[in-house]
N, C-alpha and C positions, 0 to 999 in steps of 0.2 A: 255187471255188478249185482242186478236185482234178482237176473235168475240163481246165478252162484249163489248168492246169499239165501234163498230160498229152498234152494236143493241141500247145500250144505246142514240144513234144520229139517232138512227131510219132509222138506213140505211140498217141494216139486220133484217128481223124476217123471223118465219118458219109458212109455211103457213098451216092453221087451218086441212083441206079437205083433202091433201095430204100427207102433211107433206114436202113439197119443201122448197127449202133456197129462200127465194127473196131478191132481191137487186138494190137498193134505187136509184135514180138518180136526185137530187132537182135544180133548180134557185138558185139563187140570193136570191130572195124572203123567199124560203124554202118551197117552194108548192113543190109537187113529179111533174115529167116531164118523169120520165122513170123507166120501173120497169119491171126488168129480173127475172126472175124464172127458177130454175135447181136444177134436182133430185138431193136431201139428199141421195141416196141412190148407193153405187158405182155398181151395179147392174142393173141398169136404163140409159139410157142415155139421160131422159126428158128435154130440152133445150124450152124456150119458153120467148118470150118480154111479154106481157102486151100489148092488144089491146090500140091505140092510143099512143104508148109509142115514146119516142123521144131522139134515141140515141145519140144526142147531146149535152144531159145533163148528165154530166160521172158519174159513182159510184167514189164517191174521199174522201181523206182526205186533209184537208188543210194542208199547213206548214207553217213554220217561212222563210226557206231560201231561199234562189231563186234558186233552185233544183226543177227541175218535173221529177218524174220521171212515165214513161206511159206505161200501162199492157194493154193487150190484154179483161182479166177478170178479175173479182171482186175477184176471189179467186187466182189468178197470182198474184195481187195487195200484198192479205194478206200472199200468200207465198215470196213473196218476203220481202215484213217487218217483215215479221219469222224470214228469213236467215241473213237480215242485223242485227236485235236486239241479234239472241240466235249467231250464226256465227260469225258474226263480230264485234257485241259488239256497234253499232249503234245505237241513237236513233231514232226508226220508221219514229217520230211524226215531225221529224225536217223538214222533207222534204216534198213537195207536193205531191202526190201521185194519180193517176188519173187511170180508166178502161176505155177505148175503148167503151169493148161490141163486137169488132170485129177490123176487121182492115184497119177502116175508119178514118178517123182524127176529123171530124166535132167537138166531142165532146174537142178535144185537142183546137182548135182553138175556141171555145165557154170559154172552161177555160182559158185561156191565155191573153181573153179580158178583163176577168175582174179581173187578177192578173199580174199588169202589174211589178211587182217586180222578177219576174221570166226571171233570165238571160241565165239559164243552162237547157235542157233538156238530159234525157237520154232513151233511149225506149228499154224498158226490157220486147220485146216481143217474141213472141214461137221463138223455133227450130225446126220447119218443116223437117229436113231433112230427114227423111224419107216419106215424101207427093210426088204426085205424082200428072200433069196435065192431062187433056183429053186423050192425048198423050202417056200418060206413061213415061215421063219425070219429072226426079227428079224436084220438084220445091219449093224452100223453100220461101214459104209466107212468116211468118213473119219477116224472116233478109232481104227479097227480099222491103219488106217495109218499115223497119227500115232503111235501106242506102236510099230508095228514101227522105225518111221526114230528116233524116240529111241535106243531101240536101237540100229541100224546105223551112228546117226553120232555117238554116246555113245561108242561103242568105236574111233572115228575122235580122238577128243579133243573134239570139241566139248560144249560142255555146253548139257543141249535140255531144254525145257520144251511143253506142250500148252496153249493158248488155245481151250477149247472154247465155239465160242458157247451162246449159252443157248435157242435154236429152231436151226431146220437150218443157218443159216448167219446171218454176220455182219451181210450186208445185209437178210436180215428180221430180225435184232435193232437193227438203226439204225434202217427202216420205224418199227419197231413202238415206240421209242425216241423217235421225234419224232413221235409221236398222243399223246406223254408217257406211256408205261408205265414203270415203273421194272424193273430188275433181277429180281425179285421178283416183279412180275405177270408178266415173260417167263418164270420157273420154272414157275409155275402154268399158264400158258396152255401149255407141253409137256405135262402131266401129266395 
């Protein structure tokens, strides 16, 4: 359902040459502005933008509510409206839905300008905690950036909440969610 729905908006296809997943990033307009490519294959770890690409046009779906909520990646995005729709019985589509690309904002603050209906964010980005700086210092990027942007867009008027998964990221707590682990053994199995 979430890739159809995706491809059908021409925001996902798999590319001819390799067989990569790429993933769409439009204007306003609906011209492409940014286009991520990553190995289909869990084998590979091919990461690549798209010469000219402009990550502040996000991979997104729209919604109805004034709910954003902001992933790291395009597949964060779609594991995440996995677990809301099969988990917790949510509709995906209700809410705004926006990727990164990484863990810069530019593209957040790009869509925000031209949805000015959007009261609530939430940033459902990694768990780092097992990462590690220059240093050898535990350092968890994305909750380390989720509380700074509460902040910066708390003082903006929105009111922002953190959705931290419970392993590094959303899509290995879906993985590991449909082998039937519950909530509970995903705590355990960080620790």
């Amino acid at each position: 359902e979430f890739v159809s729905h995706f491809m059908n908006a021409k925001r996902i296809y798999q590319e001819a040459k390799y067989g990569n997943c790429v993933f769409v990033g439009y204007d306003v307009d609906g011209t492409p502005k940014y286009c991520a490519m990553r190995s289909s294959s869990e084998k590979s770890g091919f990461k690549m933008d798209a010469v000219n690409s402009d990550k502040s046009y996000p991979f997104y779906n729209e919604g109805k509510s004034d709910l954003l909520i902001v992933s790291e990646s395009p597949i964060d995005l779609m594991s995440h409206a996995t677990l809301a729709k099969n988990f917790y019985g949510k509709d995906w589509k209700e809410d705004h839905r926006i990727s990164l690309g990484c863990l810069w904002d530019g593209a957040l603050e790009r869509y925000l300008q031209s949805h000015p209906e959007i009261k609530r964010i939430v940033f459902a980005v990694d768990n780092d905690y097992l990462s590690r700086n220059k240093d050898g210092v535990f350092t968890n990027w994305g909750q380390q950036a989720a509380a700074k942007w509460c902040g910066k867009y708390g003082e903006k008027g929105y009111e922002c909440a953190i959705h931290r998964p419970h392993l590094k990221d959303f899509n290995k707590d879906l993985t590991e969610m449909r082998k039937g682990r519950t909530m509970k053994d995903l705590d355990r199995q960080r620790e």
